[in-house]
C-alpha positions as CSV (number, residue, x, y, z in Angstrom):
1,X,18.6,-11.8,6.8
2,X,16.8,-8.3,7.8
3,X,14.3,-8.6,10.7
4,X,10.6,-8.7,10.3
5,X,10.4,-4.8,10.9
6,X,12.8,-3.8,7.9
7,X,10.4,-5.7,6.1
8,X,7.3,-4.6,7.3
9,X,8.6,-1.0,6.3
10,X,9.7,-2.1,2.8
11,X,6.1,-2.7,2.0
12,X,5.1,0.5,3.3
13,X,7.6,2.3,2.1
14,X,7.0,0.4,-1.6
15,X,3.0,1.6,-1.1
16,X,4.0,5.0,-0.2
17,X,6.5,5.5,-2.9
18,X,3.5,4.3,-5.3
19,X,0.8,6.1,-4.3
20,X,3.5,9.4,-4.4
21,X,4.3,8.9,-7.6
22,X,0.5,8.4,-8.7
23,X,-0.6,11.5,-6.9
24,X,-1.1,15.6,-7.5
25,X,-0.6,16.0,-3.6
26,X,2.6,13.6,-2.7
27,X,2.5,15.2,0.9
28,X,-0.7,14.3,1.5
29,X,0.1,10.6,1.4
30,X,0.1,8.5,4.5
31,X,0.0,4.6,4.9
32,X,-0.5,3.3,8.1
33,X,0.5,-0.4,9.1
34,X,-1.9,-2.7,11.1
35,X,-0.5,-6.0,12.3
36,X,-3.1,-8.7,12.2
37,X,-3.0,-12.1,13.5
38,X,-2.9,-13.2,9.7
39,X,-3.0,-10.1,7.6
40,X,-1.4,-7.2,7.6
41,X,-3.1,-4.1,7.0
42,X,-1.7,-1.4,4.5
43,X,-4.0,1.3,5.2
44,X,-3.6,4.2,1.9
45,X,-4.9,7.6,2.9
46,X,-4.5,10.5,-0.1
47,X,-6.2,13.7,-0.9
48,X,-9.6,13.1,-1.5
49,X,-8.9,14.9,-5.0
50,X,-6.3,12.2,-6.0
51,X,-8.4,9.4,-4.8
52,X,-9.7,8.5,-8.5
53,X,-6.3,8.7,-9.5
54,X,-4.8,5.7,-6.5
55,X,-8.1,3.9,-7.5
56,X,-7.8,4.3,-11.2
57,X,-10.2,3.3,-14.2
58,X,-12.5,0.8,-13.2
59,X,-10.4,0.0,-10.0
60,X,-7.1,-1.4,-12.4
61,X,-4.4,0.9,-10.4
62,X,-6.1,-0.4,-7.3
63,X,-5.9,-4.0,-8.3
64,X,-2.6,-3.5,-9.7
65,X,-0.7,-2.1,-6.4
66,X,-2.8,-4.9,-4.8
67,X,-1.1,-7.7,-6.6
68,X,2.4,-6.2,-6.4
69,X,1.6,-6.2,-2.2
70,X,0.3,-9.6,-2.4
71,X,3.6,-10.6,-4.4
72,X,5.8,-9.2,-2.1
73,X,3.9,-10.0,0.7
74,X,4.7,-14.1,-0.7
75,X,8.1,-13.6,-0.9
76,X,8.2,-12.6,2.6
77,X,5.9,-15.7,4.1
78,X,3.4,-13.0,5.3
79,X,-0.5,-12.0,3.8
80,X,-0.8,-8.6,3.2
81,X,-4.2,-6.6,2.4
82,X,-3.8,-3.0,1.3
83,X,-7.3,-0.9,1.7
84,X,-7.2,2.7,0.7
85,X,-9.3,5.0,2.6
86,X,-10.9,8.3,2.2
């Protein structure tokens, strides 16, 4: 059974490999973790020109990388909430 930091990663690395492939600037990606007492923070930072792009029409990229966090997030017994910040 991996340990609660391989998983922890996992999701990070699962939101960073998203947001990378959404992106014009793939470098410019950075998601920073931030361990709550009941949810986990996934904190999304891109170029403020791919920004509509993460966030999509009407918010449905956004929602969607939310619900695949969420999902995984169940599987592993632990709430995750990913914000995406400018």
């Amino acid at each position: 059974m991996e340990n609660s930091a391989d998983n922890n990663d996992s999701l990070k690395d699962l939101v960073e490999f998203m947001a990378k492939s959404l992106v014009d600037k793939p470098d410019n990606v950075e998601v920073d973790e931030i361990p709550g007492q009941q949810t986990t923070l996934l904190a999304l930072k891109v170029d403020k020109d791919d920004l509509g792009k993460v966030i999509g029409k009407q918010g449905k990229t956004a929602a969607a990388m939310r619900t695949i966090i969420r999902a995984a997030g169940t599987k592993l017994n632990k709430r995750y909430h990913l914000d995406i910040v400018e």
